[in-house]
MARBA-3410 file (N, C-alpha, C, O; in Angstrom, 1 decimal):
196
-14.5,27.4,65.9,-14.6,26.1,66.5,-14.0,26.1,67.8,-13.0,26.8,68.1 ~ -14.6,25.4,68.8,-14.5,25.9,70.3,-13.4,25.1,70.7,-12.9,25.4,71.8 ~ -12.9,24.0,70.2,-11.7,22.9,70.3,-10.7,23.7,69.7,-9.7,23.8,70.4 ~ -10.5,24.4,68.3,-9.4,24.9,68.0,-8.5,26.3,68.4,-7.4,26.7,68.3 ~ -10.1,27.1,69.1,-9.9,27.8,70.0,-9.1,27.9,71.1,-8.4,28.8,71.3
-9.5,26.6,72.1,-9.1,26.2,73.0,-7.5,26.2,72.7,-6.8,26.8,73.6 ~ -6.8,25.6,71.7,-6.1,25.0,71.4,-4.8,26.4,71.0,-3.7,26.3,71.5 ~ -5.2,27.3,70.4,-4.4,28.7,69.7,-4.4,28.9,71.3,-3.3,28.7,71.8 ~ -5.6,29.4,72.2,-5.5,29.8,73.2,-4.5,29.6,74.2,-4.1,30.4,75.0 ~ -4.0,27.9,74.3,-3.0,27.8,74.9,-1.3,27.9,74.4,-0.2,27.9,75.0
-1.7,27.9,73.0,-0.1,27.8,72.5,0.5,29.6,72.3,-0.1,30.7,71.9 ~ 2.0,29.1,72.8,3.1,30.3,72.3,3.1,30.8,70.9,2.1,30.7,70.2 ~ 4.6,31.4,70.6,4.9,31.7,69.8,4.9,30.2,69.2,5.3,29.3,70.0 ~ 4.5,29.8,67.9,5.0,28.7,66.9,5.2,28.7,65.3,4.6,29.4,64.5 ~ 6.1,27.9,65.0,6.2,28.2,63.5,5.6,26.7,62.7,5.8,25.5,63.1
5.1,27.1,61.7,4.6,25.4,60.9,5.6,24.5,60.8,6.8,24.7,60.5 ~ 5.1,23.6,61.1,6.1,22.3,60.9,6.5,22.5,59.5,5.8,23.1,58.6 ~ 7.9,22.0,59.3,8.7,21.7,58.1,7.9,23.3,57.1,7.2,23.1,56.1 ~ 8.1,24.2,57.5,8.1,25.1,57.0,8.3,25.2,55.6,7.6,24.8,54.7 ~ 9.6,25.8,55.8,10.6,26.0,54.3,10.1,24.7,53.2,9.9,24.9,52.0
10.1,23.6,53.9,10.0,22.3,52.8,8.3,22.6,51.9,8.1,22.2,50.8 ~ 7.3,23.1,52.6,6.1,23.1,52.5,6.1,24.3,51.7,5.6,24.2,50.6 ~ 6.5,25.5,52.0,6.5,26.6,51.4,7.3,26.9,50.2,7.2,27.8,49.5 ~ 8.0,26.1,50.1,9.1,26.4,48.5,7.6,25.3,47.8,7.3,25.8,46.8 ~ 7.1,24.5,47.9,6.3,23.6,47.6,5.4,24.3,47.1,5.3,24.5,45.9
4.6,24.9,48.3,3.7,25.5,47.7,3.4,26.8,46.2,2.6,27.1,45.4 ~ 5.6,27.7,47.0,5.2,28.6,46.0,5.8,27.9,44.4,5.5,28.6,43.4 ~ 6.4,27.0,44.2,6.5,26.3,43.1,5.7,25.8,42.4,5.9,25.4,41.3 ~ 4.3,25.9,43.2,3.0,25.3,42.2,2.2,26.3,41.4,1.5,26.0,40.5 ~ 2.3,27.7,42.0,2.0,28.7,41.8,2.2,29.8,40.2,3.2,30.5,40.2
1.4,29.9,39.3,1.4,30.9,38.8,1.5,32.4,39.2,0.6,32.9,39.9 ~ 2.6,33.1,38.7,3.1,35.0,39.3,1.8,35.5,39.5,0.9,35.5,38.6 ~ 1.6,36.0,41.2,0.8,37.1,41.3,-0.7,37.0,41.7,-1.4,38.0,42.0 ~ -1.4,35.2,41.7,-2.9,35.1,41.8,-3.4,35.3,43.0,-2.4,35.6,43.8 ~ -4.4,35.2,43.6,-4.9,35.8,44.5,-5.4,33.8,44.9,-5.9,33.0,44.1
-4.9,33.7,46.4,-4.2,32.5,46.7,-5.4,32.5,48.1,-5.7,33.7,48.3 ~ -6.2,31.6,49.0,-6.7,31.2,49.9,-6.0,30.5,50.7,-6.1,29.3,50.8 ~ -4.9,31.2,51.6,-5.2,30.1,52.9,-5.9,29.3,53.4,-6.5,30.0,54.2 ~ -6.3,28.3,53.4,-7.3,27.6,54.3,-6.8,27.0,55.8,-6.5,25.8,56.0 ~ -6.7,27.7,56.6,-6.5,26.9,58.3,-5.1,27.8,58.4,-4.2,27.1,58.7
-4.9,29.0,58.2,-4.1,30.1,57.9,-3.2,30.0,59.1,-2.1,29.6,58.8 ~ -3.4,30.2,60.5,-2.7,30.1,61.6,-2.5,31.1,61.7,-3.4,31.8,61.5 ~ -0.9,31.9,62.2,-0.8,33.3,62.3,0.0,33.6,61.2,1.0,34.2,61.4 ~ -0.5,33.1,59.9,-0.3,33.7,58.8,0.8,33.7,58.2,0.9,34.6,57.3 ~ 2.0,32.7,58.3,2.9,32.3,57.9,3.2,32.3,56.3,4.0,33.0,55.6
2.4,31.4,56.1,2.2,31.3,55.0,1.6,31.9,53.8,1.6,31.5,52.7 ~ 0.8,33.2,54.4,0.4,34.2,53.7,1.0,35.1,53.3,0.9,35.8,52.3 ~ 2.2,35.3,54.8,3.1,36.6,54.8,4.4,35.7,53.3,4.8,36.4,52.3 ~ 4.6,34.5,53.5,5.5,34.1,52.2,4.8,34.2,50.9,5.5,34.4,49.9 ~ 3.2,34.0,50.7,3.1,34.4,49.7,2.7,35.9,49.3,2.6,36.3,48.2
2.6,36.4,50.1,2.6,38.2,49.7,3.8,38.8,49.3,4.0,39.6,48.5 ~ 4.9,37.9,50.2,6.4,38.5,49.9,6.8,37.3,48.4,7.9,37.5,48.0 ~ 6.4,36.5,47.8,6.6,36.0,46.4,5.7,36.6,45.5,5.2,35.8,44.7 ~ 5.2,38.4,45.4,4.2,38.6,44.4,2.5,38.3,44.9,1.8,39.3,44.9 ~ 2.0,37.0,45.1,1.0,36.2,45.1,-0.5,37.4,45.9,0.0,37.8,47.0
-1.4,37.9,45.9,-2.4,37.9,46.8,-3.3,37.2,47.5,-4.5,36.9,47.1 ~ -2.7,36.8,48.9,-2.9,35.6,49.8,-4.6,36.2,50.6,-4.6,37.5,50.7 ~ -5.6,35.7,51.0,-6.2,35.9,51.7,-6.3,34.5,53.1,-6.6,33.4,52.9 ~ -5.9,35.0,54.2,-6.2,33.6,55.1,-7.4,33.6,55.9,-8.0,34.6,56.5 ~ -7.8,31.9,55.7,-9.1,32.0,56.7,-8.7,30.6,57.7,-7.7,29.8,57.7
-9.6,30.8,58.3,-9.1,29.9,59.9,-10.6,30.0,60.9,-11.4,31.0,60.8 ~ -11.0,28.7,61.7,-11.7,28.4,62.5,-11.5,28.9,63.6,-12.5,29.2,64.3 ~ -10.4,29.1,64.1,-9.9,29.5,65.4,-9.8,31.4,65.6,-8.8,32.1,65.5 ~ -10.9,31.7,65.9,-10.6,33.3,66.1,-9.2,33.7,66.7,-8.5,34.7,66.4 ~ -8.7,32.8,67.9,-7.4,33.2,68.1,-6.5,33.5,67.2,-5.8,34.5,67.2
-6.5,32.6,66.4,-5.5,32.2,64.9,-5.8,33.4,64.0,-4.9,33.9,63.3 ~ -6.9,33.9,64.2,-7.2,35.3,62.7,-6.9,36.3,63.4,-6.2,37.1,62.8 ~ -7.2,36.6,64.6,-6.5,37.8,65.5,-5.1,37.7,65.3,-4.5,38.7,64.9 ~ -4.3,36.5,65.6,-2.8,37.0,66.1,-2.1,36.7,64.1,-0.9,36.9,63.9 ~ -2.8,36.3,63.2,-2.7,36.6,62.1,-2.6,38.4,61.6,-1.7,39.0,61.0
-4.2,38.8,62.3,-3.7,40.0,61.5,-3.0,41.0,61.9,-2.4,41.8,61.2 ~ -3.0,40.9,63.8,-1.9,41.2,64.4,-0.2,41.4,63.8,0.5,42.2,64.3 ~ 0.1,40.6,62.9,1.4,39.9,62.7,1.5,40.4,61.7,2.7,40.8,61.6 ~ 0.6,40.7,60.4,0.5,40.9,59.0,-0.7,41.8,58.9,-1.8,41.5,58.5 ~ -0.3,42.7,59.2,-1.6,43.8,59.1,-1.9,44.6,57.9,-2.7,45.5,57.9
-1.1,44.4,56.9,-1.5,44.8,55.5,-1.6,42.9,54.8,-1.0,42.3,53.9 ~ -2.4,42.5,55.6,-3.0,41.3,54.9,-4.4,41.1,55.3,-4.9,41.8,56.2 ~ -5.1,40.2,54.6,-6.2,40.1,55.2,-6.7,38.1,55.5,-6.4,36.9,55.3 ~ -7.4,38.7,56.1,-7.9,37.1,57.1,-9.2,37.4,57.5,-9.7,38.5,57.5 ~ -9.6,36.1,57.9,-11.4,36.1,57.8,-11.4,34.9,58.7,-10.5,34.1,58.8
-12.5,34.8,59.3,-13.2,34.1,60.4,-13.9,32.8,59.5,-14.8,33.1,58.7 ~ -13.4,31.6,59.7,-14.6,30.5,58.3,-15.1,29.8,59.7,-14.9,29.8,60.9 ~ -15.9,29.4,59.0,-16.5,27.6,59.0,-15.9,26.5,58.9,-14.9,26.7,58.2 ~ -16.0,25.4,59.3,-15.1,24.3,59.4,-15.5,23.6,57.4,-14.8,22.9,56.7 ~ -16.6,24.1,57.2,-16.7,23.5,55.4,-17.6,24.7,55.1,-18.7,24.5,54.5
-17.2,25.9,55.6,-18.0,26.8,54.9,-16.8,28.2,54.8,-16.2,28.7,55.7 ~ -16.8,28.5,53.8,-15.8,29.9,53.4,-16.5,30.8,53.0,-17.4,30.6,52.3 ~ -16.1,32.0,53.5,-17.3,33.3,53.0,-16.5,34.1,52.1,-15.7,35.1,52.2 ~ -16.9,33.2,51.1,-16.0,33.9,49.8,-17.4,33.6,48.7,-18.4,32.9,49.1 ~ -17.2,34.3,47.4,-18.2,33.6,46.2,-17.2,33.2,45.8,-16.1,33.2,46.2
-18.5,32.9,44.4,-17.6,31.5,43.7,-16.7,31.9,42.8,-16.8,33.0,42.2 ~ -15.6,30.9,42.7,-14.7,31.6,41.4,-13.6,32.6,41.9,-12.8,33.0,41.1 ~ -13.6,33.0,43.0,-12.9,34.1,43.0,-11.0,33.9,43.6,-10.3,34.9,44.0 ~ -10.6,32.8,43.5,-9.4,32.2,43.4,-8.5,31.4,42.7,-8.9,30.2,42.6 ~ -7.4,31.9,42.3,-6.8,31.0,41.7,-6.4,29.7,41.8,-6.2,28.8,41.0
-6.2,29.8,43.4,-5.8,28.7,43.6,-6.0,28.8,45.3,-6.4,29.8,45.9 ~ -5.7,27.4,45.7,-6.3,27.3,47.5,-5.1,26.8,47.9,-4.5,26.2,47.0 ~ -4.3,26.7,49.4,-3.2,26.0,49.9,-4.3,25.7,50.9,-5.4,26.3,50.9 ~ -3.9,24.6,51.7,-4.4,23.5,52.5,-4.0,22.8,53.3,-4.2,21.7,53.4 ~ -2.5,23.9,54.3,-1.2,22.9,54.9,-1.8,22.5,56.0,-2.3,23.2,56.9
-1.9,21.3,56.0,-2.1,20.2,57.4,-3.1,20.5,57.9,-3.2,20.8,59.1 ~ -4.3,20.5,57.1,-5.6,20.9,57.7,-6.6,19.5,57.4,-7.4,19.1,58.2 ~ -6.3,19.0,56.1,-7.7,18.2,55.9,-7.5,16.9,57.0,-8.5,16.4,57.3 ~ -6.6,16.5,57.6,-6.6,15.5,58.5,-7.3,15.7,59.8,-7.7,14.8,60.6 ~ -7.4,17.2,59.9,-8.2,17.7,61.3,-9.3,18.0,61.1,-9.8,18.9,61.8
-10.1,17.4,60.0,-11.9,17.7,59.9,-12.7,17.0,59.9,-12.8,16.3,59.0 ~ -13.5,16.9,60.7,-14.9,16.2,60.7,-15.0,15.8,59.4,-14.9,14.6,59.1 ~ -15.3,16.8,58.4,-15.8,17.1,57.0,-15.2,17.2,56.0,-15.8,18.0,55.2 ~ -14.0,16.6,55.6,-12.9,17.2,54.7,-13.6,16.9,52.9,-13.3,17.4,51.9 ~ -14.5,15.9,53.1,-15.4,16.4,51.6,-16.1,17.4,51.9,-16.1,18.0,50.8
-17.1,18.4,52.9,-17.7,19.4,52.3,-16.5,20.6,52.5,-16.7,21.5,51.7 ~ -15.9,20.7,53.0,-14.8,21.8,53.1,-13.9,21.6,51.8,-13.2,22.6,51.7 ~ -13.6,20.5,50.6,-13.2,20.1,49.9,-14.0,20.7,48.6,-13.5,21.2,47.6 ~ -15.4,20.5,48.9,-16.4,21.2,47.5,-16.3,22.6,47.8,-16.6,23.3,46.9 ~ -16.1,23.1,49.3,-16.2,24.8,49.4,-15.3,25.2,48.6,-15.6,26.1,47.7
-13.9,24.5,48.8,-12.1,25.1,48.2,-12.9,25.1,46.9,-13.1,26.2,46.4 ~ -13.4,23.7,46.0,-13.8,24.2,44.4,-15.1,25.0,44.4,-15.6,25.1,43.3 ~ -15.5,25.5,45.1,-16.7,26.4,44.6,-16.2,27.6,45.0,-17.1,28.4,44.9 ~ -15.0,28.1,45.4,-14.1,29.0,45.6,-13.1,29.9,44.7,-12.7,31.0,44.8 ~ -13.0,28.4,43.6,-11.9,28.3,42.9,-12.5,28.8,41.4,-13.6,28.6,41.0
-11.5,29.6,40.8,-12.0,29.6,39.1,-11.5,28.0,38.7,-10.7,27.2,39.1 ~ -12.9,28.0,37.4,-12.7,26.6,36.9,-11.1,26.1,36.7,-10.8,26.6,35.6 ~ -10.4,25.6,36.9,-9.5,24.8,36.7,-8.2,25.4,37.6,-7.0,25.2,37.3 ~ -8.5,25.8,38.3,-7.8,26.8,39.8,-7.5,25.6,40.7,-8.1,24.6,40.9 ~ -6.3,26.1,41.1,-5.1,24.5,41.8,-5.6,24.1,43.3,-6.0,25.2,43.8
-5.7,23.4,43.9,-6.0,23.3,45.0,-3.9,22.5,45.5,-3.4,21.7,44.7 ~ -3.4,22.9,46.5,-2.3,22.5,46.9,-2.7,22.4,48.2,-3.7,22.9,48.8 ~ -1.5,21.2,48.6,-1.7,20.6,49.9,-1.0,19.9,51.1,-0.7,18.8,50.7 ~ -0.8,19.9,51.8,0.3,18.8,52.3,-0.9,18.4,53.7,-1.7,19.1,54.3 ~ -0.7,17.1,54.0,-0.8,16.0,54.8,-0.3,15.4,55.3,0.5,14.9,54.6
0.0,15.0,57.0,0.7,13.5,57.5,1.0,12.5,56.1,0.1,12.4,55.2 ~ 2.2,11.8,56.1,2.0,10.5,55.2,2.3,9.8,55.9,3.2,9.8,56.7 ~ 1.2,8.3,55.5,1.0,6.7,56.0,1.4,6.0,55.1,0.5,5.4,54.4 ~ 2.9,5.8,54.8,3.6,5.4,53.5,3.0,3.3,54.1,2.0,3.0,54.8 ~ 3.7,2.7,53.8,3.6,1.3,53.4,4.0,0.8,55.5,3.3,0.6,56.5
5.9,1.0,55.0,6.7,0.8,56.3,5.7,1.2,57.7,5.4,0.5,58.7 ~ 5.4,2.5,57.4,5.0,3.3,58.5,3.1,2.4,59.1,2.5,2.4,60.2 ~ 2.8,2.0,58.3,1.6,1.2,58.6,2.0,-0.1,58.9,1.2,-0.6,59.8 ~ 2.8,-0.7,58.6,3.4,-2.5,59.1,3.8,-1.9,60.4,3.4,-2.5,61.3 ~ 4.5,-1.1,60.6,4.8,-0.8,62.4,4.0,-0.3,63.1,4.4,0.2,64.1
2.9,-0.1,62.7,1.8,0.5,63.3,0.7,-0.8,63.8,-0.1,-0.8,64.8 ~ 1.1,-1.9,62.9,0.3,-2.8,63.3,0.7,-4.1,64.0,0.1,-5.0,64.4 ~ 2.3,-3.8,64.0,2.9,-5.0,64.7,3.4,-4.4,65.7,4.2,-5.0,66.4 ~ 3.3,-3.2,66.0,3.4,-2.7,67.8,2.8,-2.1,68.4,2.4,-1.1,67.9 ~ 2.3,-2.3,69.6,0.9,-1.7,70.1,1.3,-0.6,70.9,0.5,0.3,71.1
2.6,-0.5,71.4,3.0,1.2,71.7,3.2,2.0,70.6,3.2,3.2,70.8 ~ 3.6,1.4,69.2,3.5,2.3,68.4,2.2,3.0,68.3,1.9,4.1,68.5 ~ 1.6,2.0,67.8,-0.2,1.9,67.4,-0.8,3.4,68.5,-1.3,4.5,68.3 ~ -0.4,2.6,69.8,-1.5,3.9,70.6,-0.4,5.6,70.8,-0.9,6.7,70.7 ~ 0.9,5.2,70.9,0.7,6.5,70.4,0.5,7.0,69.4,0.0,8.1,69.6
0.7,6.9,68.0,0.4,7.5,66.9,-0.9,7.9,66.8,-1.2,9.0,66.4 ~ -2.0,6.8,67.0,-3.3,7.1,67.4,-3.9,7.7,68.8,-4.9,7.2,69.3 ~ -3.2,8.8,69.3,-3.4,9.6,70.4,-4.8,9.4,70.5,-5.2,9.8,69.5 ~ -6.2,8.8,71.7,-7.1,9.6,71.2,-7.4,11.1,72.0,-8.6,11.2,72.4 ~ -6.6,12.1,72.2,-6.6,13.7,72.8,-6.2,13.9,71.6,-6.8,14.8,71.1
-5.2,13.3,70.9,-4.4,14.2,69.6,-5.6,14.7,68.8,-6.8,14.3,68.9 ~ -5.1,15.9,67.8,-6.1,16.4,67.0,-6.6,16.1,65.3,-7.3,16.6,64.5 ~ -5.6,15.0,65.3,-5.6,14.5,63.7,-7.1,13.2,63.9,-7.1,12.3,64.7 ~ -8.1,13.6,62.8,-8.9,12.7,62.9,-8.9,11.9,61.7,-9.6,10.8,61.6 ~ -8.3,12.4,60.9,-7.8,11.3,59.4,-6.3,11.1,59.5,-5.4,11.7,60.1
-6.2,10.1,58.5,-5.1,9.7,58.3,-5.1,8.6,57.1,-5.7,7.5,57.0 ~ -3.7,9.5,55.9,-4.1,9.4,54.5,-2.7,8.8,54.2,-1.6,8.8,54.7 ~ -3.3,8.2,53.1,-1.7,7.4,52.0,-2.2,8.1,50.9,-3.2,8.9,50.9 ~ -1.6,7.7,49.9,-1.4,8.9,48.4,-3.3,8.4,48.1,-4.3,9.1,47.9 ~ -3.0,6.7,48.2,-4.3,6.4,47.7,-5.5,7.0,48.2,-6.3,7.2,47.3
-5.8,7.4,49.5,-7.0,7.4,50.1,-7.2,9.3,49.8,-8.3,9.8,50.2 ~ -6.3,9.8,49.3,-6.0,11.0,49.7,-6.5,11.3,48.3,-7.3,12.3,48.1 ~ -6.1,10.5,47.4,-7.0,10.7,45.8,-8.2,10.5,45.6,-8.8,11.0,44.7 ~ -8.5,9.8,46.2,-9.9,9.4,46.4,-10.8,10.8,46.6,-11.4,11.5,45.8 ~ -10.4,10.8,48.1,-11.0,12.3,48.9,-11.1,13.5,47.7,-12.0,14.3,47.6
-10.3,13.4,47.1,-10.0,14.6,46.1,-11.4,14.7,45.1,-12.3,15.4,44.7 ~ -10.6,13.4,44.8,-11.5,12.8,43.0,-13.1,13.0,43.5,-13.9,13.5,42.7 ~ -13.3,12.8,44.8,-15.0,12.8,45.1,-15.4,13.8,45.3,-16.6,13.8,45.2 ~ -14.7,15.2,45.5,-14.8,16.5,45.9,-14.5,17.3,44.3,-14.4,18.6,44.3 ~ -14.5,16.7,43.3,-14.4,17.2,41.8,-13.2,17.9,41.6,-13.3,18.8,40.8
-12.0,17.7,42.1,-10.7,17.5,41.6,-9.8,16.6,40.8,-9.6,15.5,41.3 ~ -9.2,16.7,39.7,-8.6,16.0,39.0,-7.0,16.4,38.9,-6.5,17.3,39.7 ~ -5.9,15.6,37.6,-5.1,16.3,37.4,-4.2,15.9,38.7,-3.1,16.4,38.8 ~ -4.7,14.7,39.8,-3.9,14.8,40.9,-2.7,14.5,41.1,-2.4,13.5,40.4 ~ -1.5,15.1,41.8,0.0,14.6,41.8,0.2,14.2,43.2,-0.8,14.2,43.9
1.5,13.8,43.9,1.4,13.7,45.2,3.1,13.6,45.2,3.7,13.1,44.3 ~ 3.7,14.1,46.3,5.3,13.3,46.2,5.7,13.3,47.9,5.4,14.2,48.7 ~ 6.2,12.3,48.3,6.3,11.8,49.8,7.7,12.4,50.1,8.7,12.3,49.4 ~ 7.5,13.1,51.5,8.9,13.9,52.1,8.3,14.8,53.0,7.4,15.6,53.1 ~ 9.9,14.0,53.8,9.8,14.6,54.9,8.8,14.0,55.9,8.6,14.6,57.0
8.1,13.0,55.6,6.6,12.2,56.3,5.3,13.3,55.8,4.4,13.7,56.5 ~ 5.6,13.7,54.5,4.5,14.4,54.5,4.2,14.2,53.2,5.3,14.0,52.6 ~ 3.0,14.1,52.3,2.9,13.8,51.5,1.9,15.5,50.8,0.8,16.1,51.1 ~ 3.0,15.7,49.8,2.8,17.2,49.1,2.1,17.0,47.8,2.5,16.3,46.8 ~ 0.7,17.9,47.9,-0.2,17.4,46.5,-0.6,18.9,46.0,-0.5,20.0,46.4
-1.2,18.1,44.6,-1.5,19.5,43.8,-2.4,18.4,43.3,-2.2,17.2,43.2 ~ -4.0,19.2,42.6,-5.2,18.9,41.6,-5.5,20.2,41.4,-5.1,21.3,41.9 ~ -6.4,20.0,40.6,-6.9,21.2,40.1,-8.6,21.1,39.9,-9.2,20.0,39.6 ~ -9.2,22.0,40.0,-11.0,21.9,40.2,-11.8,21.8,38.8,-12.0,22.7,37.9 ~ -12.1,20.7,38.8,-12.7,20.3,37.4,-14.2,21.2,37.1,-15.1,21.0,36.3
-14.1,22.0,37.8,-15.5,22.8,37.3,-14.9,24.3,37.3,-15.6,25.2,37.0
END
């Protein structure tokens, strides 16, 4: 994708937001050892922590910059070039999918949503984390208009924006069930699992 491109292309060295908080998250959801999908991988952060917890991580990413300086970084890992809702993987062949801070930046986050379960063995975890638009954080969004336009950048790159509710929804329609969610940190950390 020629925007996310753009985007790897101009940035430094960087580390994921709230890191540690997202990553003990993720590997807490995790059954020892399965073979795990990054989805929106970056330079592989979060693959190199699940390789070093046991796990076999594969990352994929839109941004060719992002899978270069991934494998660059972690070269006994592997990473792959996707689609914005398309994964070149078959079906079934993951236990489970992570999804840090990606579905807010897609055009398409239901077909990129049915790729993660047609990815997944039947009942294989999809994990997640998201911006959270708790209650508070929307009442000041609507009773201040400098809040309002910056949060709503329109250059920024977030094109959704989810509360627990709308975020279940997205799920439930993409054939996930089993949904959990818990708010921290302004981020709201989820786990379902793929009903097929």
């Amino acid at each position: 994708m020629e925007y996310f491109d753009r985007l790897w292309t101009g940035l430094g060295d960087v580390r994921p937001e709230r890191f540690e908080l997202r990553r003990d998250f993720l590997l807490g959801q995790l059954a020892p050892g399965g073979r795990v999908l990054d989805v929106g991988c970056g330079d592989g952060a979060f693959c190199a922590a699940l390789a070093a917890a046991g796990h076999r991580p594969v990352g994929v990413d839109v941004a060719a910059e992002a899978v270069r300086r991934a494998g660059e970084r972690h070269p006994a890992l592997e990473f792959a070039l996707s689609g914005e809702s398309a994964l070149p993987f078959a079906e079934g062949c993951f236990e489970a999918a992570w999804l840090g801070e990606v579905i807010e930046h897609l055009r398409d986050g239901l077909g990129l949503l049915d790729e993660v379960g047609r990815v997944l063995v039947p009942g294989g975890r999809l994990i997640a984390s998201v911006p959270d638009h708790p209650a508070l954080l929307r009442l000041r969004l609507g009773v201040s208009r400098r809040a309002f336009e910056a949060h709503f950048e329109p250059r920024a790159d977030h094109l959704r924006f989810f509360t627990r509710g709308s975020l279940r929804a997205l799920l439930e329609a993409a054939g996930f069930e089993a949904f959990t969610a818990r708010a921290r940190a302004g981020h709201l950390l989820v786990s379902a699992r793929a009903a097929r």
